[in-house]
TORGUMI-521002 format. One record per residue (C-alpha): y, z, x; residue in one letter. Coordinates in steps of 0.1 Angstrom, whole numbers, padded with zeros to 4 digits, always signed. Example, Ala and Ser with C-alpha at 12.3 -4.5 7.8 and 13.67 -1.06 7.14 Angstrom:
# TORGUMI-521002
-0045+0078+0123A -0011+0071+0137S 
END
This chain:
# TORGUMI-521002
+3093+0201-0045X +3111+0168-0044X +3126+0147-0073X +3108+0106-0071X +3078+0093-0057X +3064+0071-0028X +3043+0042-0034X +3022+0031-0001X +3015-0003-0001X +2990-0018+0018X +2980-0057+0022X +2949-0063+0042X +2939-0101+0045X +2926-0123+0072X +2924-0159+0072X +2889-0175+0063X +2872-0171+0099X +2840-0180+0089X +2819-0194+0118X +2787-0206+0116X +2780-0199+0152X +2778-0161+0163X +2798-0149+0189X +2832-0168+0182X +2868-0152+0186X +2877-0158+0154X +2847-0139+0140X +2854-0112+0167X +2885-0107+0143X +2870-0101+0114X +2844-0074+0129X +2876-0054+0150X +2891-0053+0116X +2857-0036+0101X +2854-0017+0126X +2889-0002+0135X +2903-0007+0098X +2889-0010+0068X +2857+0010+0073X +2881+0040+0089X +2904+0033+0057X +2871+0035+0032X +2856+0064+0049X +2897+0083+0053X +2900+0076+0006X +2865+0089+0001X +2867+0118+0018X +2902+0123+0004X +2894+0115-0032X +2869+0148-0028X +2889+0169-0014X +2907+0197-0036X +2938+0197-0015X +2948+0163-0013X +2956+0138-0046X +2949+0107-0025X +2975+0070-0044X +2972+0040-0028X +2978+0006-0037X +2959-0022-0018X +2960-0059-0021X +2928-0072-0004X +2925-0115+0000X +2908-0136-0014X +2898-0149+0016X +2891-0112+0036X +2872-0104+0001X +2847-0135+0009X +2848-0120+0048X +2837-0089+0030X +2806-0107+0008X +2794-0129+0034X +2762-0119+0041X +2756-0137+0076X +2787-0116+0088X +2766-0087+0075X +2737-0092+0089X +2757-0100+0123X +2778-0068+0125X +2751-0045+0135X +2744-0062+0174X +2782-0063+0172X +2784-0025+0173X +2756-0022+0193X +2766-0044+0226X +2803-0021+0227X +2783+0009+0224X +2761+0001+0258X +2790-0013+0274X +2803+0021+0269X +2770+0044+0279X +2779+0026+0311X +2816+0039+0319X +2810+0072+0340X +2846+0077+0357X +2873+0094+0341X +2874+0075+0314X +2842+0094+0302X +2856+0118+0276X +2874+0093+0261X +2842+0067+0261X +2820+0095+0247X +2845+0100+0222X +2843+0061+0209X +2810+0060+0216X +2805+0089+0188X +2830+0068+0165X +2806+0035+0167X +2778+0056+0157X +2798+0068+0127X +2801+0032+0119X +2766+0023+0123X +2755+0049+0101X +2782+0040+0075X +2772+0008+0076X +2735+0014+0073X +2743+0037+0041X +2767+0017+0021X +2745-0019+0029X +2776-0038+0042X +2790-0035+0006X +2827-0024+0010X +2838-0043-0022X +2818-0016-0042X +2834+0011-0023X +2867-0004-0029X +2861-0008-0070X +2843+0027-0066X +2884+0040-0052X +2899+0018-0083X +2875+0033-0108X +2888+0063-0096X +2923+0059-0100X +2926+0063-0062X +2934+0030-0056X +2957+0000-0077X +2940-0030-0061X +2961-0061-0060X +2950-0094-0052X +2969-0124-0030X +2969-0164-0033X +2939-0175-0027X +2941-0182+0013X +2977-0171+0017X +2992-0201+0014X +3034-0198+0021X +3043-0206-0018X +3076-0219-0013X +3070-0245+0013X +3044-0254-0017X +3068-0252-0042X +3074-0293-0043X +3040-0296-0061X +3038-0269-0085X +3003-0274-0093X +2991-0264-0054X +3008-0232-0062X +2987-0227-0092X +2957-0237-0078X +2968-0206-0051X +2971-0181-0079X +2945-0196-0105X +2913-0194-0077X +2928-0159-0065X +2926-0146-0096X +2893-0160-0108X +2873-0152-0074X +2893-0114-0081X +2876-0113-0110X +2843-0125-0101X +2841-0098-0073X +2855-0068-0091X +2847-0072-0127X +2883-0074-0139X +2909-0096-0139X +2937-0080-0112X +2972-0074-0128X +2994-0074-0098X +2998-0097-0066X +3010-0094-0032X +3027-0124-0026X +3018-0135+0005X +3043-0127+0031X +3063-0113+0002X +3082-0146-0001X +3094-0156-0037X +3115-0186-0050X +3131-0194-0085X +3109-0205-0109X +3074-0184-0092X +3074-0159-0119X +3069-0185-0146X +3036-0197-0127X +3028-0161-0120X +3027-0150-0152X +3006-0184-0166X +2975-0168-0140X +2981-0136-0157X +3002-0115-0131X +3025-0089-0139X +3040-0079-0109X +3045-0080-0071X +3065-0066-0039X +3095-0081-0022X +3112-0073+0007X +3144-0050+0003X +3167-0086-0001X +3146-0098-0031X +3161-0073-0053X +3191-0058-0035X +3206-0101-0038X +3188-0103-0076X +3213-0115-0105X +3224-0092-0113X +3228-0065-0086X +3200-0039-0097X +3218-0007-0112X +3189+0013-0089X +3192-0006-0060X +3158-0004-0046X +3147+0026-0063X +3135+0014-0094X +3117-0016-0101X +3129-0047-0122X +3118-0072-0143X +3125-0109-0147X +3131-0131-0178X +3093-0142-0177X +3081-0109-0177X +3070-0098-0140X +3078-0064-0126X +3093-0066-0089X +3095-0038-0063X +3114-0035-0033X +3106-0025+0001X +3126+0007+0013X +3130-0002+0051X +3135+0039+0057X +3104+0044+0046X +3081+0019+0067X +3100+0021+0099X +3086+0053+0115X +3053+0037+0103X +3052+0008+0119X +3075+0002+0151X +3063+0009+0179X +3095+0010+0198X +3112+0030+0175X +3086+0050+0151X +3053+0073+0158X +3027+0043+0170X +3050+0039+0207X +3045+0080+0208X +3024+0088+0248X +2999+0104+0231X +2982+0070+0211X +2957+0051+0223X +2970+0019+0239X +2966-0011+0223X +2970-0037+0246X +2945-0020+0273X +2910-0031+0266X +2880-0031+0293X +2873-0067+0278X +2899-0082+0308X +2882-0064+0335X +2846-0071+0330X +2834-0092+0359X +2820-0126+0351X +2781-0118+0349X +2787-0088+0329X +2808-0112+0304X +2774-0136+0304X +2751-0108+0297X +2766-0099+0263X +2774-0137+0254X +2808-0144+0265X +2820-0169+0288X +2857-0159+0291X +2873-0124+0292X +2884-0113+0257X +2897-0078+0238X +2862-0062+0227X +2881-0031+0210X +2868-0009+0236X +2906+0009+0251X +2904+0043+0271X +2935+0045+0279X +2968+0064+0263X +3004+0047+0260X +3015+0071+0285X +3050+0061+0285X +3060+0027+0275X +3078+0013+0299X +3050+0015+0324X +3024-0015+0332X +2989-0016+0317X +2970-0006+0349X +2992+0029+0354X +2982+0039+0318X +2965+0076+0321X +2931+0085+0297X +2933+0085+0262X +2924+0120+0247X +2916+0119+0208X +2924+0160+0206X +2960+0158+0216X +2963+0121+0197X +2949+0140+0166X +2977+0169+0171X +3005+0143+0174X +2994+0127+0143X +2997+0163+0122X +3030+0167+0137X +3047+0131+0125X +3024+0132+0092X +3046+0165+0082X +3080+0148+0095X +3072+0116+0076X +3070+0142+0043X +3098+0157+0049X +3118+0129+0056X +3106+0111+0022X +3114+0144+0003X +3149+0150+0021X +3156+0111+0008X +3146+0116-0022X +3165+0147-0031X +3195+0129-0018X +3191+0098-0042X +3185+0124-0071X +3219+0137-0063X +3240+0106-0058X +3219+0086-0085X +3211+0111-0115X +3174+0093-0110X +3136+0104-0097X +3137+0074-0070X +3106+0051-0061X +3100+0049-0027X +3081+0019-0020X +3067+0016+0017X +3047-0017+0022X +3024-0024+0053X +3001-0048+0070X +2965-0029+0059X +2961-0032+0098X +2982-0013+0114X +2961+0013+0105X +2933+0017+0131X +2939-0016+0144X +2975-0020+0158X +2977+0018+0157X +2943+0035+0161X +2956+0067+0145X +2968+0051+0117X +2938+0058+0091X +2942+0094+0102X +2975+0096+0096X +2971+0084+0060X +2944+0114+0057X +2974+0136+0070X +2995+0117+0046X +2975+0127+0021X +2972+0163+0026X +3008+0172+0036X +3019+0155+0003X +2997+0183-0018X +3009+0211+0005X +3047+0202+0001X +3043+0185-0035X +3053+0150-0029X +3042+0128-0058X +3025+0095-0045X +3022+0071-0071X +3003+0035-0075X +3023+0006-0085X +3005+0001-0116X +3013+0036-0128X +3046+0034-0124X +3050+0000-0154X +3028+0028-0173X +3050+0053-0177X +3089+0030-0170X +3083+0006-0206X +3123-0004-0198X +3129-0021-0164X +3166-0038-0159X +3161-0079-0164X +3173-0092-0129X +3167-0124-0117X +3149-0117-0077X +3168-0139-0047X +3142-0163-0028X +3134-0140+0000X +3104-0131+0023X +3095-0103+0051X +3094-0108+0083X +3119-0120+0108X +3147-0140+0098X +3139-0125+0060X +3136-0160+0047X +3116-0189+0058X +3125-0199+0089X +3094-0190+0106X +3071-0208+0084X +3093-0236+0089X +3108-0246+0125X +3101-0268+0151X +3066-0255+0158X +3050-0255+0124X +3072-0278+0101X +3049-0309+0107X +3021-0290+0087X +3045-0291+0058X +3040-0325+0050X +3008-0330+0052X +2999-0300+0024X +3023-0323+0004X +3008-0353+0009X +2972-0335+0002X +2985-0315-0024X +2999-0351-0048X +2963-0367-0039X +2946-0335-0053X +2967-0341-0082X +2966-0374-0086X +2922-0374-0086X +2921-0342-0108X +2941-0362-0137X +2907-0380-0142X +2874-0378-0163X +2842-0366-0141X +2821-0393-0139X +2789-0370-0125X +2777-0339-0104X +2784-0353-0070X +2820-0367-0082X +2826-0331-0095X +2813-0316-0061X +2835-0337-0038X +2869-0327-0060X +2858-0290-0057X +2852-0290-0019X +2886-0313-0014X +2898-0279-0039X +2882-0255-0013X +2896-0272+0020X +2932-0279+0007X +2935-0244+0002X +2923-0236+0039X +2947-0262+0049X +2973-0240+0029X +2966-0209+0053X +2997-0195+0060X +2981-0182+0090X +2975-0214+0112X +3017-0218+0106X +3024-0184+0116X +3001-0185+0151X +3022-0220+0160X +3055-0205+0156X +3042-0168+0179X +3029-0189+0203X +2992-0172+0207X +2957-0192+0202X +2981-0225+0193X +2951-0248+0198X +2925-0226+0172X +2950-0229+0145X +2957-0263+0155X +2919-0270+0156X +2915-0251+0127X +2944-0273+0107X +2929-0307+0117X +2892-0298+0106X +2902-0287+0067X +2929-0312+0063X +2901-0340+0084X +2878-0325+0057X +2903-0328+0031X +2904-0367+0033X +2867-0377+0040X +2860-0360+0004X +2894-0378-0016X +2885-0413+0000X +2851-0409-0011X +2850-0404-0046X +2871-0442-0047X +2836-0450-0030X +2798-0457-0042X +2784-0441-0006X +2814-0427+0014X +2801-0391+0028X +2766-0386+0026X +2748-0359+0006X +2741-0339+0039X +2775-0341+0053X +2785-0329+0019X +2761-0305+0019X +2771-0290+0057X +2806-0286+0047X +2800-0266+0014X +2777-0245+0038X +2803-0241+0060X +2832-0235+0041X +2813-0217+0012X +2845-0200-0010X +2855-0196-0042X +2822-0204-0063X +2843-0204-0094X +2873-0233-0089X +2880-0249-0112X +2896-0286-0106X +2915-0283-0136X +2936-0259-0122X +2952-0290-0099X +2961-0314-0126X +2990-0322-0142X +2992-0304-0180X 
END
């Protein structure tokens, strides 16, 4: 039995990839998500939360965005053909590759059925897990928005945290008590605008504490707390590793399904047309193993789930072990029961590594056999009442650890113009109402100068991939953004229809509140 506990943390969000028109790529990301993540992830915590053997913690933030994904219910109603065109397109694979097709083929079904059973409603599922005590569930700014490139106009930051934390509430009955900051990045003076919306704590990358004033006694062991009040944990970088590197950690092992090879790229053209596609694109159908790294995509050999399934017992046990051997070792040197806190992208489990949901399950179950105490976040401010008052370092995760890659050649132009947006938000929220449409037009400029905020759109400039969506996607909400401010200065400007199409369209946060924008 080991001294300490480990906190998983997972953050699942997607940017707001609503489309009104079925069939798009951006939709196609929010049903491989479903699909290969957070259905897998629902289905792994139920079954864990009944089962004797395993004592299933986890804490979770889910978006605000990803949780209107979640209650949208043309997406719903769309998912089912969704499923159903990958599972002909399999029936049809007889070559090798049949074992392994049969095998996904089963797994779609699974889904179906799931689906079917639960109605499309995960966000029950999920406050079913909280009510529980299997899961802490966190929430996020509203659409992700990079907080300290925001930072020059306080009020967009609280109009970030104030909507997140009233659509939180809307969906899940209770107002959420901790945040994941988005991208973990924190600068001085956040913590007094966190704890205005209500939040007690968050997760920073290892820097965030381990530069704090002053140096934590505990390191990154313990949590701390600030002068306003907010509880901060720290990333342990041993712990997340094997997790999620590929190159260096258990998703790059031969056995794993391969993520990069999907039949999507090697359907001819008329088989494209006949399920509604007019250009090759991933369709989460992939047959085919790693095999050995190194090797190109077209040499990969069959994936086979048994041997995956063995491969994910055996690194399940040595990621245990390893936690408990670290654990012990900072007992020794530190005269403390260390917190292990091990954040991750909610998906790289079943997405980026298609094992990953059933490695949690393994996770799970080897922590009971070898008595490993996982712990939430929340339950570890229950029982720690005296936290050391640091001050945390502006930080963030990711490359580069600060904010560099939210702000470089590539993206920085974007920076201006949510400053720009953000002062004329202000500057129209400072006055009285005059009727329902006035009030209308400032809550949909509310709704798209969030979108505009996405964090996302920045970070697809600065990789390089799908540069013109997120371009496309920048210039319609920030396009938006200004028809609706120059028309409240206006008897006509935008007509009741066109007002009408983009509150269809961009249909979020029922709740904001304009108030939450103006100066007080």
């Amino acid at each position: 039995m080991s001294k300490g506990e480990l906190a998983i943390v997972l953050h699942a969000h997607l940017p707001y990839v609503r489309s009104s028109e079925p069939g798009s790529l951006e939709e196609d990301w929010f049903f491989q998500a479903l699909f290969e993540c957070y259905i897998p992830l629902l289905r792994t915590l139920e079954a864990a939360s009944t089962c004797n053997e395993q004592n299933p913690k986890l804490t979770i933030g889910l978006s605000p965005t990803l949780l209107s994904l979640f209650n949208d219910q043309e997406l719903k109603n769309r998912f089912p053909k969704w499923l159903s065109i990958r599972l002909r397109l399999l029936k049809e694979i007889t070559d090798c590759r049949v074992l392994a097709a049969k095998a996904l083929s089963s797994r779609i079904q699974t889904i179906q059925k799931d689906w079917e059973n639960c109605k499309g409603d995960l966000i029950n599922r999920f406050a079913a897990l909280q009510q529980l005590e299997v899961l802490d569930i966190l929430t996020c700014a509203a659409t992700h928005g990079y907080l300290p490139l925001l930072r020059e106009n306080p009020e967009a930051v609280r109009g970030q945290l104030k909507t997140a934390v009233k659509e939180h509430e809307r969906l899940f009955k209770r107002k959420p008590l901790g945040i994941w900051l988005p991208e973990c990045a924190f600068y001085e003076g956040l913590d007094e605008l966190m704890e205005e919306a209500g939040l007690k704590y968050a997760v920073l990358d290892g820097h965030g504490l381990l530069h704090a004033n002053p140096r934590p006694r505990y390191g990154l062991y313990a949590p701390i707390c600030s002068q306003k009040g907010i509880a901060f944990f720290g990333r342990d970088s041993d712990s997340t590793l094997p997790v999620w590197s590929a190159k260096d950690g258990y998703p790059g092992a031969s056995e794993y399904r391969e993520f990069h090879r999907d039949i999507g790229w090697d359907l001819t053209n008329k088989k494209l047309q006949e399920i509604g596609l007019d250009s090759p694109r991933p369709l989460c159908i992939k047959l085919h193993k790693v095999t050995d790294q190194k090797i190109s995509l077209e040499k990969k050999d069959v994936y086979d789930p048994q041997s995956a399934s063995r491969k994910v017992k055996e690194h399940a046990k040595q990621y245990i072990f390893d936690r408990q051997k670290q654990l012990n070792k900072l007992e020794e040197k530190m005269g403390i029961n260390a917190l292990l806190v091990a954040p991750f992208d909610a998906e790289l489990f079943g997405h980026w590594w298609f094992e990953g949901p059933e490695f949690l399950s393994e996770i799970f179950l080897q922590a009971g056999i070898n008595q490993l105490k996982l712990t939430r976040l929340k339950d570890v401010l229950l029982k720690s009442p005296k936290l050391q008052l640091c001050e945390p370092s502006p930080s963030s995760w990711g490359q580069g650890g600060y904010h560099h890659y939210w702000l470089n050649e590539s993206n920085s132009w974007v920076v201006n113009e949510w400053s720009k947006a953000a002062k004329a938000m202000m500057h129209n929220c400072n006055f009285k109402i005059k009727n329902e449409r006035h009030s209308r037009l400032l809550k949909q400029a509310a709704r798209e100068l969030l979108l505009l905020q996405s964090s996302d759109w920045s970070f697809i400039l600065r990789a390089g991939t799908t540069t013109e969506l997120a371009k496309e996607r920048i210039e319609r909400h920030l396009n938006r953004f200004w028809k609706l401010i120059n028309s409240l200065a206006k008897e006509e400007g935008i007509s009741n229809r066109t007002l009408a199409k983009i509150e269809k369209e961009d249909c979020l946060f029922p709740l904001i509140e304009i108030k939450d924008w103006s100066a007080y």
